[in-house]
C-alpha positions in Angstrom: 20.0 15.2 10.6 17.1 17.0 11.8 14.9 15.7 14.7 10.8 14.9 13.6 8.4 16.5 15.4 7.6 14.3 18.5 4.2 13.4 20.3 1.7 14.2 20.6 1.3 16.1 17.1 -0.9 18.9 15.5 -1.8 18.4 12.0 1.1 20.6 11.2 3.7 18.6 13.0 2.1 15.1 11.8 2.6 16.3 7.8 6.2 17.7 8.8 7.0 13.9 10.3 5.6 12.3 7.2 7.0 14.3 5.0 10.6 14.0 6.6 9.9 10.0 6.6 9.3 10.2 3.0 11.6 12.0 2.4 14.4 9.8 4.0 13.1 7.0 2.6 12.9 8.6 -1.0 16.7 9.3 -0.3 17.5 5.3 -1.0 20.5 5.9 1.2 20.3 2.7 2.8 22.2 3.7 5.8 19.8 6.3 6.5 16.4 4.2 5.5 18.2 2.0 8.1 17.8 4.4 11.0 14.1 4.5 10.8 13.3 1.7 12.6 13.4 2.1 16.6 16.7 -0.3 17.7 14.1 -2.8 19.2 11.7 -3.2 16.4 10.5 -6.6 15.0 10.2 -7.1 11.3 7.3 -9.1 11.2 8.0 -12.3 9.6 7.6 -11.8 5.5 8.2 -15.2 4.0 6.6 -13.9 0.5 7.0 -11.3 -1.7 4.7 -11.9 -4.6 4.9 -9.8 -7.8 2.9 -9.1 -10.5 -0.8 -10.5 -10.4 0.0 -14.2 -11.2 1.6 -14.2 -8.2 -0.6 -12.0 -5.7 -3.4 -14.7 -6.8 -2.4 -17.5 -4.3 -1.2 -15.4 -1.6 -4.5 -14.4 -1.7 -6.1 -17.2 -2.0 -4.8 -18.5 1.5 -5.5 -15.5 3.6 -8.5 -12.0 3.2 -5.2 -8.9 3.2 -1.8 -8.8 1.3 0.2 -8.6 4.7 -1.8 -9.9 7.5 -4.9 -11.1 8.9 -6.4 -6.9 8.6 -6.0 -4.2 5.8 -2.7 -2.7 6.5 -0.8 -0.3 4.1 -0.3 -2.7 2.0 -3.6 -2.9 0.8 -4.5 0.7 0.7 -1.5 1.3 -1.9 -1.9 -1.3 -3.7 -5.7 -0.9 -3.8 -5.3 2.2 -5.8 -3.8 0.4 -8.2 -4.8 -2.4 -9.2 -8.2 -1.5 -8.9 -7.7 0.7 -12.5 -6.0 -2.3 -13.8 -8.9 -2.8 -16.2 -9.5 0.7 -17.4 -5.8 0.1 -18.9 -6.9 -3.4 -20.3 -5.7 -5.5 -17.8 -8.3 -7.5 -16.9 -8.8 -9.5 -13.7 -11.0 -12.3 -14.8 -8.7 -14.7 -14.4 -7.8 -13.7 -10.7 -11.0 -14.2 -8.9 -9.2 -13.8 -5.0 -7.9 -10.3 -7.0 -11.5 -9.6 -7.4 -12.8 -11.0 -3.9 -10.0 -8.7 -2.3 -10.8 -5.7 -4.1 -14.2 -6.5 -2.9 -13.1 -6.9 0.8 -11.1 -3.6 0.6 -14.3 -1.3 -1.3 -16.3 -2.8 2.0 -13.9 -1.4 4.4 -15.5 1.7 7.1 -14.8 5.1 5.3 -13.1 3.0 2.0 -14.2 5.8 -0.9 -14.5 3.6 -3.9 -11.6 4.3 -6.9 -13.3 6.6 -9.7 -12.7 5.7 -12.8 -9.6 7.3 -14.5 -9.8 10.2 -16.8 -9.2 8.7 -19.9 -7.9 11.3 -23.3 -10.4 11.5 -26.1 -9.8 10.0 -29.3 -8.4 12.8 -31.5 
């Protein structure tokens, strides 16, 4: 197993580490994703795993970020998703906290709104 590059990084040795950590966890060798984490790390406490809009809507109902009380990476990745849901007809009327979130995200420092999709011409 090769060692990452350690701190403190240049840009170079920051995209080697993240490549090398996607590409371990891309692997889906468990054992291996399993090393990632230092020995003493805590998991923070994840008591929901919602799927699918229906049941993203309550969690956020109760709380402003997918994952915790600020945007974490959780929110960027699924930002860029579901904020094209309704270029592919999936509209989000019926989730307003869906809406409200995307909202809360777009308002972010630096957040660079999602451009609408490419979409093919009719032929």
């Amino acid at each position: 197993m090769r060692r990452p590059p350690l701190p403190p990084f240049t840009e170079d040795s920051a995209r080697q580490k993240a490549r090398l950590a996607e590409d371990g966890w891309n692997s889906r060798d468990p054992a291996g994703v399993a090393l990632a984490p230092m020995p003493d790390s805590r998991w923070r406490d994840r008591v929901e795993f919602p799927v699918g809009r229906a049941e993203i809507e309550p969690v956020l109902q109760g709380r402003g970020f997918l994952a915790a009380a600020a945007v974490t990476i959780a929110d960027i990745a699924g930002y860029s998703y579901i904020a094209h849901a309704p270029e592919g007809e999936g509209s989000l009327e019926a989730y307003p906290a869906i809406g409200a979130w995307l909202a809360r995200i777009g308002a972010q420092p630096g957040c660079v709104g999602m451009a609408p999709s490419p979409l093919p011409e009719d032929s």
